[in-house]
PQR file with spaces between the fields and no chain letter, atoms N, CA, C, O and H, PARSE charges and radii, in Angstrom:
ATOM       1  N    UNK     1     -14.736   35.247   15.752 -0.4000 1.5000
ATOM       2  CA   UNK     1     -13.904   34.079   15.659 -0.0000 2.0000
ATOM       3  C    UNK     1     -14.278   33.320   14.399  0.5500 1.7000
ATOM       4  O    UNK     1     -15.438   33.271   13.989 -0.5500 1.4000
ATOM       5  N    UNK     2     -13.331   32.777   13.848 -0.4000 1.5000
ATOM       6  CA   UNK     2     -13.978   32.420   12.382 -0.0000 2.0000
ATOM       7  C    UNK     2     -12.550   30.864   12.810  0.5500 1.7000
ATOM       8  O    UNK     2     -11.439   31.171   13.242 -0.5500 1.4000
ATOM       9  H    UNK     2     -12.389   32.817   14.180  0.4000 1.0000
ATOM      10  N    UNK     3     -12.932   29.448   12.577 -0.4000 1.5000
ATOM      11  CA   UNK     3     -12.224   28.469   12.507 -0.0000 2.0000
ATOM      12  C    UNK     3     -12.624   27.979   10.816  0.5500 1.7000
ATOM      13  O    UNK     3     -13.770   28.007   10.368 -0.5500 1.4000
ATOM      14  H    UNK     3     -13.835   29.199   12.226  0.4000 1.0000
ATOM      15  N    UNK     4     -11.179   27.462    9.901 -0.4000 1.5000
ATOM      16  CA   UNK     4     -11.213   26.838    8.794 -0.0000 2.0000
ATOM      17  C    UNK     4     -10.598   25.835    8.947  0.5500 1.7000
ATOM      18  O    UNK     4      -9.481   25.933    9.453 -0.5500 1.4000
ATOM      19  H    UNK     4     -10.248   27.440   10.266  0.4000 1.0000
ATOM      20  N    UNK     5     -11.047   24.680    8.611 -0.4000 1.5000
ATOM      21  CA   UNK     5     -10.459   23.550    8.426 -0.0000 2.0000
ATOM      22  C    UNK     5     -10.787   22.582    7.616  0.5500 1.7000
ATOM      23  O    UNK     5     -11.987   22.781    7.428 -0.5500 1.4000
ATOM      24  H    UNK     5     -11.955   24.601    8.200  0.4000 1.0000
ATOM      25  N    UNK     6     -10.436   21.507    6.917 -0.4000 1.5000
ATOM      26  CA   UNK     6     -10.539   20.595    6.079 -0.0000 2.0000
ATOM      27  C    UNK     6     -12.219   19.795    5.739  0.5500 1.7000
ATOM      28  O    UNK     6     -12.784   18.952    6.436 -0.5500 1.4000
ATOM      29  H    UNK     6      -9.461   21.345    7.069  0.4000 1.0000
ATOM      30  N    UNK     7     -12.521   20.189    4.919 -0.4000 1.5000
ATOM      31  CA   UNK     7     -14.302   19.668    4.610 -0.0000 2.0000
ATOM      32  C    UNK     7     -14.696   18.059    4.272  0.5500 1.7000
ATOM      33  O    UNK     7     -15.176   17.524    3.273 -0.5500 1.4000
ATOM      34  H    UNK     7     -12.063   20.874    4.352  0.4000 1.0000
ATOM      35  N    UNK     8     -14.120   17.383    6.017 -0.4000 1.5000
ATOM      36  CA   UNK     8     -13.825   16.162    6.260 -0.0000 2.0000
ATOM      37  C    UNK     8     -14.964   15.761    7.144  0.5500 1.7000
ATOM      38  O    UNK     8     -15.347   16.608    7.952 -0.5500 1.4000
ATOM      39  H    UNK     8     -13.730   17.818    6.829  0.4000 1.0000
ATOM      40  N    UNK     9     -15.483   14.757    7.119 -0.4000 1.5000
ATOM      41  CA   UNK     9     -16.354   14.352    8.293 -0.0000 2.0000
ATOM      42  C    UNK     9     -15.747   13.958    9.727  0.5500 1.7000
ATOM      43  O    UNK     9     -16.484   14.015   10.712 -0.5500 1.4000
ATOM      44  H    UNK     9     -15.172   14.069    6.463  0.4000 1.0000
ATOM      45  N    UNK    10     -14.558   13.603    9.837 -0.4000 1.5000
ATOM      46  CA   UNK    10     -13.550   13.614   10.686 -0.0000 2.0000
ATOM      47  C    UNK    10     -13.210   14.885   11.420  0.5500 1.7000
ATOM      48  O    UNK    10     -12.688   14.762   12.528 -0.5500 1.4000
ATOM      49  H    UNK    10     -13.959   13.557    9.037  0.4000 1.0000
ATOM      50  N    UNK    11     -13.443   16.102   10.937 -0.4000 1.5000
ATOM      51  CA   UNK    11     -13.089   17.030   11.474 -0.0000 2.0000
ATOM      52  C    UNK    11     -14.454   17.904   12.112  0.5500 1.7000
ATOM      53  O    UNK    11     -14.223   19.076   12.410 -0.5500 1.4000
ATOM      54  H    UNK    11     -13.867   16.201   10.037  0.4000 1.0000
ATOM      55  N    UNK    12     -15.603   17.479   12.293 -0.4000 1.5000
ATOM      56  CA   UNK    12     -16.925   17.711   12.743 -0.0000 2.0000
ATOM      57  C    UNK    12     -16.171   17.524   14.321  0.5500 1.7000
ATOM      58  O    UNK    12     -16.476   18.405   15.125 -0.5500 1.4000
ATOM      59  H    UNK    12     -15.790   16.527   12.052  0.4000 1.0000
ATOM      60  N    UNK    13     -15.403   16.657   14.715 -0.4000 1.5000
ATOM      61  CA   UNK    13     -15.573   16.635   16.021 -0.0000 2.0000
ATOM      62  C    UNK    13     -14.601   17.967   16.618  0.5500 1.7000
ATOM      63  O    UNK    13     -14.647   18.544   17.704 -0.5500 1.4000
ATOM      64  H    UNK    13     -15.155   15.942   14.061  0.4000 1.0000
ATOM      65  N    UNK    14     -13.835   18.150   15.578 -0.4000 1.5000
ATOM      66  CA   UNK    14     -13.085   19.513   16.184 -0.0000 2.0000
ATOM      67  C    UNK    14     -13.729   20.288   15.934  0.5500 1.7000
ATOM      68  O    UNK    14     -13.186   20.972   16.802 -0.5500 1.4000
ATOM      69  H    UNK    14     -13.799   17.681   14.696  0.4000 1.0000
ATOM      70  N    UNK    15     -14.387   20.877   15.580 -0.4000 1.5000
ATOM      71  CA   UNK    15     -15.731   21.792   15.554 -0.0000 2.0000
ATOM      72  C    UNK    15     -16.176   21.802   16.510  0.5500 1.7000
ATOM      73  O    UNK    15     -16.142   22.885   17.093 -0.5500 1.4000
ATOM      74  H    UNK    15     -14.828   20.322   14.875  0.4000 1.0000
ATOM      75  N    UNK    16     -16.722   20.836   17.091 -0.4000 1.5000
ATOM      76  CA   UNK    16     -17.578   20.785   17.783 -0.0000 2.0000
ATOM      77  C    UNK    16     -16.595   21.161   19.722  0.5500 1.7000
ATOM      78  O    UNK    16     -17.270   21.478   20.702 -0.5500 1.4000
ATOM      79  H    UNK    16     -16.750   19.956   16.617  0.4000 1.0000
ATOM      80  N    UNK    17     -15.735   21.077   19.760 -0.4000 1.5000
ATOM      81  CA   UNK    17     -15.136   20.905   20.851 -0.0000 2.0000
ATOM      82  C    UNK    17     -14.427   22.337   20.956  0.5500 1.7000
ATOM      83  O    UNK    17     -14.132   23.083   21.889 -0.5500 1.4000
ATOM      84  H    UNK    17     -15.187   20.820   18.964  0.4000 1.0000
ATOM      85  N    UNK    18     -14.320   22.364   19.850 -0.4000 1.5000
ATOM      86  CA   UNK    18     -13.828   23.945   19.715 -0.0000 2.0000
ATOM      87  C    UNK    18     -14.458   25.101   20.089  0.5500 1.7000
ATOM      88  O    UNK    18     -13.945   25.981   20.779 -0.5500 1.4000
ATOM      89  H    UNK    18     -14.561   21.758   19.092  0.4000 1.0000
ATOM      90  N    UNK    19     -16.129   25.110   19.413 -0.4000 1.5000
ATOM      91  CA   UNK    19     -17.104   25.608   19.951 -0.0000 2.0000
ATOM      92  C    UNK    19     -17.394   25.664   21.291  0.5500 1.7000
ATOM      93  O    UNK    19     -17.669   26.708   21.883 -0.5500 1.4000
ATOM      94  H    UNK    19     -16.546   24.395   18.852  0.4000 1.0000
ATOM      95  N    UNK    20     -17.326   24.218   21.949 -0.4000 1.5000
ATOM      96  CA   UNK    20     -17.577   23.973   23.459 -0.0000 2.0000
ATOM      97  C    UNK    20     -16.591   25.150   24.226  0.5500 1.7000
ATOM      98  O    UNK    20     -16.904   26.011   25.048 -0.5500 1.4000
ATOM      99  H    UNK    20     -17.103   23.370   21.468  0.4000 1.0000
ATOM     100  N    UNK    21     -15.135   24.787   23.547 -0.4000 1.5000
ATOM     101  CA   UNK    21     -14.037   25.745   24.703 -0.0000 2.0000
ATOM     102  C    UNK    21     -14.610   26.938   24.265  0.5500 1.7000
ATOM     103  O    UNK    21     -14.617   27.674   25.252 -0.5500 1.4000
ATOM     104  H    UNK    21     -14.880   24.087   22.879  0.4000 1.0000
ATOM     105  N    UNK    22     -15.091   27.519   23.316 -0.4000 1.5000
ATOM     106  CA   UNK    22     -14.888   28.982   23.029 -0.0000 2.0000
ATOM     107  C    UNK    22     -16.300   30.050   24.194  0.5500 1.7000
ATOM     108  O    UNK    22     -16.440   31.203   24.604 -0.5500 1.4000
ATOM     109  H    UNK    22     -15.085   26.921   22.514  0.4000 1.0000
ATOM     110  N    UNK    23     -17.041   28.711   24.270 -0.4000 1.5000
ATOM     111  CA   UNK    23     -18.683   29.083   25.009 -0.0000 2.0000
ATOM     112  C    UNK    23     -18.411   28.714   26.955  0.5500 1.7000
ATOM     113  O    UNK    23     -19.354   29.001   27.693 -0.5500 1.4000
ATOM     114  H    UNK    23     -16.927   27.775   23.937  0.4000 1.0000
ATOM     115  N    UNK    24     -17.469   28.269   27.419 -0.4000 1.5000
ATOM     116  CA   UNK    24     -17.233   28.005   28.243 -0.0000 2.0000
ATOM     117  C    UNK    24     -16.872   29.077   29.349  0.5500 1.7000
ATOM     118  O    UNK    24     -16.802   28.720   30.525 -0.5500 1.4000
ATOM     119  H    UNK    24     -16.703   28.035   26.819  0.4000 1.0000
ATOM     120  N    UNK    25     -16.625   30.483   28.952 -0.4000 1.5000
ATOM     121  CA   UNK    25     -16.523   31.267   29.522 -0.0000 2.0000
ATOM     122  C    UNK    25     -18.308   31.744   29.845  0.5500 1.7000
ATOM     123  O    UNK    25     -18.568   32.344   30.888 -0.5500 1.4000
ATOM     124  H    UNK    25     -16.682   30.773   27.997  0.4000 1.0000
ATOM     125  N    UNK    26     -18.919   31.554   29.294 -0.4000 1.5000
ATOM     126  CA   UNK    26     -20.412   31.848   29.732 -0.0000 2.0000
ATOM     127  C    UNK    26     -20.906   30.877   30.698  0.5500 1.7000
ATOM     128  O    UNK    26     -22.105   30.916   30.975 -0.5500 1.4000
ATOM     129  H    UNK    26     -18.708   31.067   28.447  0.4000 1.0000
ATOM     130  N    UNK    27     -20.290   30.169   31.151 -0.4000 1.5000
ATOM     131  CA   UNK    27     -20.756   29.097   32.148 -0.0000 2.0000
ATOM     132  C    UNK    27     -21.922   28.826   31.676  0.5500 1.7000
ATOM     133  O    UNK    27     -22.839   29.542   32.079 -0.5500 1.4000
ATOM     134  H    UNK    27     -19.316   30.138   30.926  0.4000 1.0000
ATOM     135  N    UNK    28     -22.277   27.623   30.597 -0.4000 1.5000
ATOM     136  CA   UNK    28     -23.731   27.200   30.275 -0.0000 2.0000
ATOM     137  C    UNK    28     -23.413   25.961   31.005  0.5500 1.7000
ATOM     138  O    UNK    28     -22.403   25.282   31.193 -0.5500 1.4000
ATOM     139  H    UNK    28     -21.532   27.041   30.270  0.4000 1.0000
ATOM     140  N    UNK    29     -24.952   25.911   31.428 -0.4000 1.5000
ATOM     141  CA   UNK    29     -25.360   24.252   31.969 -0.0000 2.0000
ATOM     142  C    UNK    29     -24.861   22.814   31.199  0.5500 1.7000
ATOM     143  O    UNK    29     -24.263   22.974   30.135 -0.5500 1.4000
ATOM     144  H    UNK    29     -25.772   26.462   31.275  0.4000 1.0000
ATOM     145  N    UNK    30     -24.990   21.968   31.489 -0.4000 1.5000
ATOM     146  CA   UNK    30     -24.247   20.844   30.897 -0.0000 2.0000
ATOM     147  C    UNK    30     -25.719   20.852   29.776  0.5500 1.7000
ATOM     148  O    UNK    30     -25.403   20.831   28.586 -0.5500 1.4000
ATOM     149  H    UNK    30     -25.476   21.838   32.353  0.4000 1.0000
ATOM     150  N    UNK    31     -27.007   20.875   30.020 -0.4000 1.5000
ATOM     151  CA   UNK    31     -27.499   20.846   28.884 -0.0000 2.0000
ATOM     152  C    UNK    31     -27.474   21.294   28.055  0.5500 1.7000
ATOM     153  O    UNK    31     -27.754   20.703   27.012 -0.5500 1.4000
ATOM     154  H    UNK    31     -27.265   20.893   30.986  0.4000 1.0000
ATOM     155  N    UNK    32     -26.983   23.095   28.107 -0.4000 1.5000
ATOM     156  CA   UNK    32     -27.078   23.911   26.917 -0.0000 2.0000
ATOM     157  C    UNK    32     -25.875   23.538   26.631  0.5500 1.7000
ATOM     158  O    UNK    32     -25.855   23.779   25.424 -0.5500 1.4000
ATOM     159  H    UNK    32     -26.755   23.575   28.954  0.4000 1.0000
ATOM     160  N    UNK    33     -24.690   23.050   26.930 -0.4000 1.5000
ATOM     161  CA   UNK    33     -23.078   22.736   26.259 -0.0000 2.0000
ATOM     162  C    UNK    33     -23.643   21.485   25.377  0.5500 1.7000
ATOM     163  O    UNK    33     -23.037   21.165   24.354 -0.5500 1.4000
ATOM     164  H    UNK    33     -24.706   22.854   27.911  0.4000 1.0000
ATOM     165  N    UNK    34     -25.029   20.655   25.864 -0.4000 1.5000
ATOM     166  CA   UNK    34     -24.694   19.301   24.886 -0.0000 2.0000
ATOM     167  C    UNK    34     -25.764   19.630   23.860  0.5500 1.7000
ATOM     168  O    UNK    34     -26.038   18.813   22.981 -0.5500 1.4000
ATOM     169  H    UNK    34     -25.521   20.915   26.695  0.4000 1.0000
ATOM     170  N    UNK    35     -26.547   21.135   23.973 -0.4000 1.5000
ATOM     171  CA   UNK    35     -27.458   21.334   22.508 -0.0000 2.0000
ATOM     172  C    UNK    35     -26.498   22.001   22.101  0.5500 1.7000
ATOM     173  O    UNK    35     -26.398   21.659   20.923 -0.5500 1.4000
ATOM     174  H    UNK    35     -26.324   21.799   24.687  0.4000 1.0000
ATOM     175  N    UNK    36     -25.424   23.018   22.391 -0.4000 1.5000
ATOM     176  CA   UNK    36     -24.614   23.762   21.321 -0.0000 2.0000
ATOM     177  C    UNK    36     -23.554   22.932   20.642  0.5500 1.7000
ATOM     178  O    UNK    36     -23.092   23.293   19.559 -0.5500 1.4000
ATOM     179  H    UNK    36     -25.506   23.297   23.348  0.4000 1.0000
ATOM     180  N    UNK    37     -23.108   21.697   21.319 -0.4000 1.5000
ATOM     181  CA   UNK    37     -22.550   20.693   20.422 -0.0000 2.0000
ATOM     182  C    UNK    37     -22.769   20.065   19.533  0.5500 1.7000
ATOM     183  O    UNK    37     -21.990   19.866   18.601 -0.5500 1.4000
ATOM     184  H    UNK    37     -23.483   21.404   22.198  0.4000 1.0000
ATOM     185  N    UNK    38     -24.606   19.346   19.729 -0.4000 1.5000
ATOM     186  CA   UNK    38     -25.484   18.800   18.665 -0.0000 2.0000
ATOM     187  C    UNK    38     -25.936   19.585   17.549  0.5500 1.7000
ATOM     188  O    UNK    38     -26.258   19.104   16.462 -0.5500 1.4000
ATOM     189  H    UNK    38     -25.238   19.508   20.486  0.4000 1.0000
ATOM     190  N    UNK    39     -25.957   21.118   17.921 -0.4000 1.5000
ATOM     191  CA   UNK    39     -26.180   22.138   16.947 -0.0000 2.0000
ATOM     192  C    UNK    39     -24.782   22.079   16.055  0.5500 1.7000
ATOM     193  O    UNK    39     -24.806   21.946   14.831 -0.5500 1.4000
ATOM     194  H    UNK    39     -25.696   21.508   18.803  0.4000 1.0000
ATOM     195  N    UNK    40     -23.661   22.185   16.765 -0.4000 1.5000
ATOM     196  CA   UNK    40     -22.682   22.537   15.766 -0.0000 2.0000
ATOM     197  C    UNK    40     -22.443   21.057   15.245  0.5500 1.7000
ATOM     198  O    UNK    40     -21.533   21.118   14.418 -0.5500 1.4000
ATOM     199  H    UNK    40     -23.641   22.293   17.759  0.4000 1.0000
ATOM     200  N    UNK    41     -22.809   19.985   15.365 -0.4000 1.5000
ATOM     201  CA   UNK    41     -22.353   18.687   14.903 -0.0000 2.0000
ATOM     202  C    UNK    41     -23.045   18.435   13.044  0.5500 1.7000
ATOM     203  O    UNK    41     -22.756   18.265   11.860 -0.5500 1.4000
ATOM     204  H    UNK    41     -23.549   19.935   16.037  0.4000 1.0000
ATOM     205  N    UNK    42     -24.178   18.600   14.111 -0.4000 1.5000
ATOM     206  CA   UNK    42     -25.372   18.863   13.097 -0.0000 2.0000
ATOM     207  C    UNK    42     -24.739   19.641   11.516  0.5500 1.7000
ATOM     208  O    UNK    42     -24.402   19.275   10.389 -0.5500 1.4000
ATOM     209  H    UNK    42     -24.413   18.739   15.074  0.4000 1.0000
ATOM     210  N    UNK    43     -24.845   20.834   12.265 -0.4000 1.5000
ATOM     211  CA   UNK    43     -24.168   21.756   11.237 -0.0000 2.0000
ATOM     212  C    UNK    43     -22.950   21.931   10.189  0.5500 1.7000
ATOM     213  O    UNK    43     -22.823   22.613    9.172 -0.5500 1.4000
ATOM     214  H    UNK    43     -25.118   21.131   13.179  0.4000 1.0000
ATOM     215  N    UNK    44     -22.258   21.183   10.750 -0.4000 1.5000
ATOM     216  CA   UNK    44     -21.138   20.565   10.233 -0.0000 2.0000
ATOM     217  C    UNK    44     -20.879   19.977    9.404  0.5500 1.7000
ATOM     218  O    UNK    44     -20.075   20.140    8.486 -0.5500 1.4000
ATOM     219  H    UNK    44     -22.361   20.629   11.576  0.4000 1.0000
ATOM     220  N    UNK    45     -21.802   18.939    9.750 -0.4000 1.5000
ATOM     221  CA   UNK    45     -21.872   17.785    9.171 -0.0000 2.0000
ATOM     222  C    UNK    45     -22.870   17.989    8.107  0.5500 1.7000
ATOM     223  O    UNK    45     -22.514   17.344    7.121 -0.5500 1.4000
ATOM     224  H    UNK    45     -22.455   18.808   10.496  0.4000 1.0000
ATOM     225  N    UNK    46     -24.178   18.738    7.861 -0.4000 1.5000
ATOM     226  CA   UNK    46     -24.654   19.016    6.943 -0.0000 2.0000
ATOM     227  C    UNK    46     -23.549   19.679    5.689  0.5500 1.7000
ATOM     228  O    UNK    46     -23.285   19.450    4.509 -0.5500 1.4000
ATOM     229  H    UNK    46     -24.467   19.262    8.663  0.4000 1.0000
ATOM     230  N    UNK    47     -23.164   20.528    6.659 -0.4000 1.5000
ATOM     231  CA   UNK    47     -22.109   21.724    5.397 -0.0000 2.0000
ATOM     232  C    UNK    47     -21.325   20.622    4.539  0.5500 1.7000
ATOM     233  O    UNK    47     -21.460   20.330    3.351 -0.5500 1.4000
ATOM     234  H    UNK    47     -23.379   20.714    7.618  0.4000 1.0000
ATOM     235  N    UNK    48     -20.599   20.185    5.358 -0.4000 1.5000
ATOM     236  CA   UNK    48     -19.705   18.852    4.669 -0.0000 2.0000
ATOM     237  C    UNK    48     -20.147   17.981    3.743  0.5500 1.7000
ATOM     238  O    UNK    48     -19.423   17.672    2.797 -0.5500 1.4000
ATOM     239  H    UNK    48     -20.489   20.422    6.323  0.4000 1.0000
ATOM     240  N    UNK    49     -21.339   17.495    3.887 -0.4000 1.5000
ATOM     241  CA   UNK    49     -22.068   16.350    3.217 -0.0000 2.0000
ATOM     242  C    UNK    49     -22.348   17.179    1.795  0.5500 1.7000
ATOM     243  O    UNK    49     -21.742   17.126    0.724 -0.5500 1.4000
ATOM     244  H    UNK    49     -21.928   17.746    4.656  0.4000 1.0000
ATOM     245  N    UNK    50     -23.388   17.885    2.164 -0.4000 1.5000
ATOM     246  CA   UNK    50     -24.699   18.801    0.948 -0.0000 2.0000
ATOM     247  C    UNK    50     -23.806   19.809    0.309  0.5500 1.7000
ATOM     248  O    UNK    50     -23.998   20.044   -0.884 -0.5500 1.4000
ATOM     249  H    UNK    50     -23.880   17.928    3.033  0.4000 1.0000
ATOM     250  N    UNK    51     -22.827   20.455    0.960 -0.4000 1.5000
ATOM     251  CA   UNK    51     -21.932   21.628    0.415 -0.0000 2.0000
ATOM     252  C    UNK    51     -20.919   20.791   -0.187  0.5500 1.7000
ATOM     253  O    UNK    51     -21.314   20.660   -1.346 -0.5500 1.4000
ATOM     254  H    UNK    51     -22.671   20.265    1.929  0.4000 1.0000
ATOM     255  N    UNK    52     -20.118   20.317   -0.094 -0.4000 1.5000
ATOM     256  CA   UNK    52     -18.630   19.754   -0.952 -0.0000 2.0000
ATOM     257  C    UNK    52     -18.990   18.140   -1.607  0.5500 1.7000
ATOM     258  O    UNK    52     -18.182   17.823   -2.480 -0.5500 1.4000
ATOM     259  H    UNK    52     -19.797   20.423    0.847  0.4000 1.0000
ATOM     260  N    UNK    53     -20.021   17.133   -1.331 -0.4000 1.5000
ATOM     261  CA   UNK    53     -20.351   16.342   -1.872 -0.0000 2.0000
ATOM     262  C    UNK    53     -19.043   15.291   -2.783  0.5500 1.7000
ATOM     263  O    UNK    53     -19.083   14.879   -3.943 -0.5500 1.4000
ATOM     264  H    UNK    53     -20.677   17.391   -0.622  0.4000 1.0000
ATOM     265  N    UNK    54     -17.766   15.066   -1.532 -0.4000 1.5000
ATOM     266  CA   UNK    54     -17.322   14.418   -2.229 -0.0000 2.0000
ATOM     267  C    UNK    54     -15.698   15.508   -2.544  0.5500 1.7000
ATOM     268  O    UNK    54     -14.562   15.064   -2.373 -0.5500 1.4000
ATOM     269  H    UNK    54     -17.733   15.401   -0.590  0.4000 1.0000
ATOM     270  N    UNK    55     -16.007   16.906   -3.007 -0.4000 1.5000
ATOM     271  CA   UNK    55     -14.910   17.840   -3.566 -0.0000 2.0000
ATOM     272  C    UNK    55     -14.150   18.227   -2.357  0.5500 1.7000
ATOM     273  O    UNK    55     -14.663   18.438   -1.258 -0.5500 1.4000
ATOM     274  H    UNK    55     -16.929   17.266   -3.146  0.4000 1.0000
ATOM     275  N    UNK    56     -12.784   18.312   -2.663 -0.4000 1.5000
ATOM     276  CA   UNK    56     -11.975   19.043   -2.113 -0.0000 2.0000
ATOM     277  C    UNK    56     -12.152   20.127   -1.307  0.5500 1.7000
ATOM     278  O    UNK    56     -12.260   20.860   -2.291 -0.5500 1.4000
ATOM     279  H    UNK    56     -12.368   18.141   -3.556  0.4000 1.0000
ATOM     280  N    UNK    57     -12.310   21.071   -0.173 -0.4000 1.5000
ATOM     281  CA   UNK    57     -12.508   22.109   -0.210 -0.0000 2.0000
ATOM     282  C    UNK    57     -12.328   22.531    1.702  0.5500 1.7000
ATOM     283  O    UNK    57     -12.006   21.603    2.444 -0.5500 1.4000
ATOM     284  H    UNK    57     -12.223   20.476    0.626  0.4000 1.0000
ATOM     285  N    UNK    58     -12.506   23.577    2.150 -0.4000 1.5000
ATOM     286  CA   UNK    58     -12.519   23.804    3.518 -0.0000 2.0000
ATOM     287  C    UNK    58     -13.832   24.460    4.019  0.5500 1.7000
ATOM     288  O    UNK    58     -14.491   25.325    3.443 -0.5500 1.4000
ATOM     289  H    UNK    58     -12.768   24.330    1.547  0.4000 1.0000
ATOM     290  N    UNK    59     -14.054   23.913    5.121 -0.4000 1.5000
ATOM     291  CA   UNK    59     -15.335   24.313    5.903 -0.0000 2.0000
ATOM     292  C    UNK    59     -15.068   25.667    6.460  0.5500 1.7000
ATOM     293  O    UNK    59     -13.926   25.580    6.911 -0.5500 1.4000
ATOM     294  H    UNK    59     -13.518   23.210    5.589  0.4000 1.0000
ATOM     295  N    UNK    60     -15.527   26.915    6.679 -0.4000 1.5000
ATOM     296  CA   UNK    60     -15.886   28.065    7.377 -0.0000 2.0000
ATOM     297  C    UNK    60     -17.110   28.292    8.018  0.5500 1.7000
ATOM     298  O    UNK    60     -18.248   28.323    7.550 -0.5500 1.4000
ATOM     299  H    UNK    60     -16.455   26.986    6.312  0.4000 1.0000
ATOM     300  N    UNK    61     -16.548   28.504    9.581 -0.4000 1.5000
ATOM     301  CA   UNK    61     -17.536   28.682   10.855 -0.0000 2.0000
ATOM     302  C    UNK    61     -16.946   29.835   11.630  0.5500 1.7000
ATOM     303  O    UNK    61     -15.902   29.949   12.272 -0.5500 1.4000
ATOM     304  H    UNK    61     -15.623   28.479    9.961  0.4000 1.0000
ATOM     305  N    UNK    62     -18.006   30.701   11.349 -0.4000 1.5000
ATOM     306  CA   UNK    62     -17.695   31.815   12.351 -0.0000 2.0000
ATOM     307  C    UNK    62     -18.014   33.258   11.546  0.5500 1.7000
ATOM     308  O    UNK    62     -18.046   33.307   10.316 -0.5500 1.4000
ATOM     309  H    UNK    62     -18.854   30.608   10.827  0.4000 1.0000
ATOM     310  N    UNK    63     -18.161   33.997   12.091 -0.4000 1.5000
ATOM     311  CA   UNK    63     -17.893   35.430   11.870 -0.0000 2.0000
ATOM     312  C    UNK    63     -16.883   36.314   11.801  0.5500 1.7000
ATOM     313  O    UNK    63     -16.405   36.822   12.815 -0.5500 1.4000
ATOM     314  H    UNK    63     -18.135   33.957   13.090  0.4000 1.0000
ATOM     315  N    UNK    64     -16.476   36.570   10.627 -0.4000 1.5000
ATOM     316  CA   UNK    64     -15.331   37.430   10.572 -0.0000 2.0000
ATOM     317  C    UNK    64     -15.910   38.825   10.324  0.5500 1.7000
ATOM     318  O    UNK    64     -16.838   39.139    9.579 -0.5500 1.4000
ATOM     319  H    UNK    64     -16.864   36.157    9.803  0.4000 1.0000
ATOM     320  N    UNK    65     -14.933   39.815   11.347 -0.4000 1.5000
ATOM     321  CA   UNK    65     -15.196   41.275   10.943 -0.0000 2.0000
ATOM     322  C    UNK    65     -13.739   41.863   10.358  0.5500 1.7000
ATOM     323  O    UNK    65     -12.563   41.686   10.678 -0.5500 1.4000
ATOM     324  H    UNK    65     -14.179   39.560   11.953  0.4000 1.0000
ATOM     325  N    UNK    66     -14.465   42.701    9.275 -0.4000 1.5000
ATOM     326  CA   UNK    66     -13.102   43.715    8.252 -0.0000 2.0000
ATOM     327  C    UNK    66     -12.823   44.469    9.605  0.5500 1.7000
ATOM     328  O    UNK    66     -13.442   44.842   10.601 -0.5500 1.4000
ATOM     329  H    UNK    66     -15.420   42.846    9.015  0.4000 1.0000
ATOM     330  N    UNK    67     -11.537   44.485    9.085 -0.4000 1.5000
ATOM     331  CA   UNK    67     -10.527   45.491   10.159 -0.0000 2.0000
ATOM     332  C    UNK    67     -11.308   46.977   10.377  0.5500 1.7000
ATOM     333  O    UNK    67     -11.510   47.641   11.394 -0.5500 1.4000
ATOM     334  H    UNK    67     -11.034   44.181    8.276  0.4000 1.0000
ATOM     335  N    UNK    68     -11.642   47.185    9.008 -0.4000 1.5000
ATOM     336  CA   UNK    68     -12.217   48.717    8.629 -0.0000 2.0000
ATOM     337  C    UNK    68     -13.405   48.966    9.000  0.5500 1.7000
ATOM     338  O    UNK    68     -13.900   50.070    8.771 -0.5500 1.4000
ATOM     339  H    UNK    68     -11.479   46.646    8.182  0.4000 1.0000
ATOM     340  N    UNK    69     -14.030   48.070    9.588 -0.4000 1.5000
ATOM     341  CA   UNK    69     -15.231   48.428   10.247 -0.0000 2.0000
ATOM     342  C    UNK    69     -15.228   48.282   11.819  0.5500 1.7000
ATOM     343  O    UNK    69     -16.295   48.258   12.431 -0.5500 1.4000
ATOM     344  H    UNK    69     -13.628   47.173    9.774  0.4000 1.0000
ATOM     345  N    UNK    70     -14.194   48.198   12.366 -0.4000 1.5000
ATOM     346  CA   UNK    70     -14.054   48.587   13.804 -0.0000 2.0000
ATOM     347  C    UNK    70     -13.557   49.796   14.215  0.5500 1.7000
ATOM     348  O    UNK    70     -12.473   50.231   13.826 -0.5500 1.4000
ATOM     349  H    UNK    70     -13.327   48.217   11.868  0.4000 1.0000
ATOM     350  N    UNK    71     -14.374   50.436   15.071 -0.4000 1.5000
ATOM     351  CA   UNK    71     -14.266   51.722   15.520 -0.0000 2.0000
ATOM     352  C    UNK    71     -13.727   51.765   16.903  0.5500 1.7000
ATOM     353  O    UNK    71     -13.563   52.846   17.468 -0.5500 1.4000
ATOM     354  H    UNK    71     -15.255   50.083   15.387  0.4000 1.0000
């Protein structure tokens, strides 16, 4: 799953909620749902800040696989 979206500090919270629905099929405890949120908030929000500093640009989260490497 790979989400792109706008390298906004505003958009940390869709990240973050996005992540939540995508992990929700693993039934984690309410604690591990509120460290994988603080992890991805965290994360986010670093990328945004230290990575685009101001520039134009879009955030990428996730793992993408080439077509050509699925068997």
């Amino acid at each position: 799953m790979e989400r792109v979206f706008d390298a906004v500090c505003c958009n940390e919270s869709f990240a973050r909620v996005a992540v939540a629905a995508f992990i929700t099929h693993l039934n984690p405890t309410l604690e591990e749902l509120a460290d994988f949120k603080t992890a991805v908030s965290e994360a986010v929000t670093h990328a945004i800040i230290h990575g685009y500093e101001n520039l134009a640009g879009y955030s990428r989260h996730g793992k993408s696989i080439p077509a050509y490497s699925i068997v």
